[in-house]
Structures are given as C-alpha cells and as structure tokens.
C-alpha positions as CSV (number, residue, x, y, z in Angstrom):
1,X,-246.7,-83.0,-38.9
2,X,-246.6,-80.7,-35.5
3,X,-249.5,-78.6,-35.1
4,X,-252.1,-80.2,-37.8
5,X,-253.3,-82.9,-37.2
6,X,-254.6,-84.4,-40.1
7,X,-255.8,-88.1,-39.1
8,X,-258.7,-88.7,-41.6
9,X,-256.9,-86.6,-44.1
10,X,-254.1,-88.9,-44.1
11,X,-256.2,-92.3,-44.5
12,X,-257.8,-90.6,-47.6
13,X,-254.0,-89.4,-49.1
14,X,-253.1,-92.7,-49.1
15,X,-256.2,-94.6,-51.0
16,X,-255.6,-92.0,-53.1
17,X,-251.5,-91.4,-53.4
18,X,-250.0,-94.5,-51.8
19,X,-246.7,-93.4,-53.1
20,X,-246.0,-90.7,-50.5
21,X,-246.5,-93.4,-47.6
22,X,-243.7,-96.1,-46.8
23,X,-245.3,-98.8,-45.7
24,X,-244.7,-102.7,-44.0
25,X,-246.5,-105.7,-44.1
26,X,-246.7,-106.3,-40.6
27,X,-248.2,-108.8,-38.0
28,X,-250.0,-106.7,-35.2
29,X,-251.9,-108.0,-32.3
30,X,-253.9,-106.5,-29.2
31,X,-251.9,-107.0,-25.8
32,X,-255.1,-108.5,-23.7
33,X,-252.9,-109.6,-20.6
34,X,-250.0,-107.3,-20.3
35,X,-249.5,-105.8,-16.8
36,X,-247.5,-102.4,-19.0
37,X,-249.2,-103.2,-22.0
38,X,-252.9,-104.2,-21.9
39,X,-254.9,-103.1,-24.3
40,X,-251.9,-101.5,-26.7
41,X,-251.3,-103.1,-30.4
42,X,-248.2,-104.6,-31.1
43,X,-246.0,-104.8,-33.9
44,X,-243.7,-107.7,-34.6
45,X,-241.0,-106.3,-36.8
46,X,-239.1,-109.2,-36.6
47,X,-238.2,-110.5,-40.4
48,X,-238.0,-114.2,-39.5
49,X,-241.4,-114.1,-37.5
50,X,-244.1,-116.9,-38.6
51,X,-246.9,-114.9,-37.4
52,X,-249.4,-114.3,-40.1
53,X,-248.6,-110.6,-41.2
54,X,-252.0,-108.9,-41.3
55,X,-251.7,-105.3,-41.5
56,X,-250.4,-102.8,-43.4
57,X,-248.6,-100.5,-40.9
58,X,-247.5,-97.0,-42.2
59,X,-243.9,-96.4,-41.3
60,X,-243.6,-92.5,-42.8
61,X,-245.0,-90.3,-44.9
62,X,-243.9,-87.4,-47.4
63,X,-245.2,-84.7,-45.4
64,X,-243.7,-81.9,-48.3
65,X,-245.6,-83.8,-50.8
66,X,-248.5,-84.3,-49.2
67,X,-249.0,-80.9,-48.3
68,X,-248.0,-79.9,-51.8
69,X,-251.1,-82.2,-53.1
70,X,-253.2,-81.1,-50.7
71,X,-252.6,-77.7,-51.5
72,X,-253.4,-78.5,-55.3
73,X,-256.6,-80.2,-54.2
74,X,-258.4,-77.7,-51.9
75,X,-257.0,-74.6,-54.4
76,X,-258.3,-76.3,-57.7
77,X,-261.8,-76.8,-55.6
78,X,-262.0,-73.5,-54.2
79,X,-261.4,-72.1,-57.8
80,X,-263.8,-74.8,-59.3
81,X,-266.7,-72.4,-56.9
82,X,-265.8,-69.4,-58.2
C-alpha cells in the first residue's frame, strides 16, 4: 500500500478479518552469524523442509478490501459521535 503505512492497522485487520490476508505456515529463524545477513529473519519456503514451522508469515493482503472495511469502520464510528 504506497504512501500509508498502516503497520499496526494491519495486525489488528487480520485478528479481526483473516480472510483478506494469504497466509503460510512457515519456519523462520534469526541469521546470528551471517557475514550479509546477521541479524535478518529467514524464511524457509522449502515444502520438504523438517524444520519445525513456527510462524505464521503473511504473503499478501486484499488491500481493496481492506480499505473498503476500513472505510466502513472509521465512517460507522464517526457517525456513531454525532
């Protein structure tokens, strides 16, 4: 979403609409040694990995929709004050 950055907003969209998110089960780790990559979590995509997956990573989101909801949310409690 360029131009609105909507971290925190996000995390709450999702508790509450999971649906608009596509989401994998992933194993991710913290690179501790890497010379390029210290400090930077990793991913393992793989599909035949054994690594415990612990994570659920958020591969894309319905921005239209979550706008649209978002939208809905803020006008119904604006109109809910007045």
């Amino acid at each position: 979403m360029p131009g609105f950055p909507v971290h925190d907003l996000l995390v709450m969209i999702y508790a509450l609409r999971p649906a608009l998110f596509k989401t994998q089960l992933l194993h991710v780790d913290v690179e501790t040694e890497g010379a390029l990559t210290r400090g930077m979590t990793v991913a393992d995509f793989r599909p035949y990995s054994y690594a415990e997956r612990n994570v659920n990573v958020c591969l894309q989101a319905d921005t239209d929709a979550i706008f649209d909801w978002y939208e809905k949310v803020i006008t119904a409690a604006c109109l809910a004050r007045a």
